[in-house]
C-alpha positions in Angstrom: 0.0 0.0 0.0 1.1 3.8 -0.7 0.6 5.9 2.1 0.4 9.6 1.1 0.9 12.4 4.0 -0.4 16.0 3.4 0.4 18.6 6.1 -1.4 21.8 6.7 -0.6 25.2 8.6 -3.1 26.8 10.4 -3.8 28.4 7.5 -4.8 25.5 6.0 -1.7 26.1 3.7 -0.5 22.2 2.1 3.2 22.9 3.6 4.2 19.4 3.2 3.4 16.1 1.3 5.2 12.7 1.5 4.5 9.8 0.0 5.8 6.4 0.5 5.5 2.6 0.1 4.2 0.6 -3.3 0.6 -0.6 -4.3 1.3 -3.8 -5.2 -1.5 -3.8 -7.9 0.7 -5.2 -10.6 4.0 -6.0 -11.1 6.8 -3.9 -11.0 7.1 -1.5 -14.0 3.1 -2.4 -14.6 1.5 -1.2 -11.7 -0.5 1.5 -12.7 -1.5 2.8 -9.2 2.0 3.3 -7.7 2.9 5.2 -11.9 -0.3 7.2 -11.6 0.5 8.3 -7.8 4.2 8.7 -8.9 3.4 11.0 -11.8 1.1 13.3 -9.7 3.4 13.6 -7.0 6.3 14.8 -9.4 4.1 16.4 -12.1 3.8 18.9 -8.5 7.3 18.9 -7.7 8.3 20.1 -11.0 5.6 22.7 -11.2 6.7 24.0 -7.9 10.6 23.6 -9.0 10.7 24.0 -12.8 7.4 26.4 -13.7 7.5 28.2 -10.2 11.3 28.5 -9.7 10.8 27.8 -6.2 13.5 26.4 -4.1 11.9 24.0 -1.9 13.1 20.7 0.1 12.8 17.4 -1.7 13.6 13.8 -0.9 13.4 11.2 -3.3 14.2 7.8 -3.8 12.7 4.4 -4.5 9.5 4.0 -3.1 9.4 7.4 -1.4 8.9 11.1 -2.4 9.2 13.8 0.6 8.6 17.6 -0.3 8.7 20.2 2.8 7.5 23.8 1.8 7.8 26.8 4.0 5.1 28.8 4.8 5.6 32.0 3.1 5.6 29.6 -0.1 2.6 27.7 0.8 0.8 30.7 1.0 1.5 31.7 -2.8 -2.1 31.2 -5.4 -0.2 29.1 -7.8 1.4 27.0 -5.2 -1.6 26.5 -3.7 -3.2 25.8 -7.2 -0.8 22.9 -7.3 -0.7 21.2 -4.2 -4.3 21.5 -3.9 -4.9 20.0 -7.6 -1.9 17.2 -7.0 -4.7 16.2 -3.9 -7.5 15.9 -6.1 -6.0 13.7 -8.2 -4.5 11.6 -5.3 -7.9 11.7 -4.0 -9.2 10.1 -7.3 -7.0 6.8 -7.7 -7.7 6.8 -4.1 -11.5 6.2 -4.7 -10.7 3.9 -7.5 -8.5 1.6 -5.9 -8.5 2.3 -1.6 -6.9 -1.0 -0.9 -4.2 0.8 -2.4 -3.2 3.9 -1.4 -4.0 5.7 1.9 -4.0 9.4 2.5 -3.7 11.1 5.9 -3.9 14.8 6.0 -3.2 16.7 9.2 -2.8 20.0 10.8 -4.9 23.3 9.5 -7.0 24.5 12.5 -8.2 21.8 14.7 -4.6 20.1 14.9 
């Protein structure tokens, strides 16, 4: 299972996102799940990096993506045009296939 983390400032800001682990819907290099989540996650890294130019804090490696944001950043439209649309989309495979991918978001107001 993939289990995506989304933190929130009390703003309600997305100020970080991790996800980690593999669906295990298919074999590896045909598992559409974990290359659907995977091309969201770093569709959003790159608009933040590449179209943005923002200099954030990013961890990658097999099985695991980690971006940290801080908050004066979070709080820009576009960023949160991004993060917010990269959690749609996560939300969609997630309603498609739940036994395989988990998302936990935490912090905003009540946290």
């Amino acid at each position: 299972m993939i289990t995506i983390e989304i933190k929130r400032d009390t703003e309600y800001n997305i100020i970080s996102f991790a996800g980690s682990g593999h669906a295990e819907y298919g074999e590896y290099g045909q598992d559409i799940v974990c290359a659907g989540i995977s091309a969201i996650m770093q569709t959003a890294v790159l608009g933040l990096t590449d179209y943005l130019d923002f200099d954030i804090n990013i961890d990658v490696k097999d099985g695991w993506l980690d971006c940290q944001l801080v908050s004066d950043i979070a709080q820009d439209q576009q960023v949160k045009a991004i993060l917010e649309t990269m959690l749609v989309g996560l939300k969609g495979i997630q309603e498609e296939y739940s036994e395989y991918i988990k998302i936990i978001e935490g912090g905003g107001k009540n946290d």
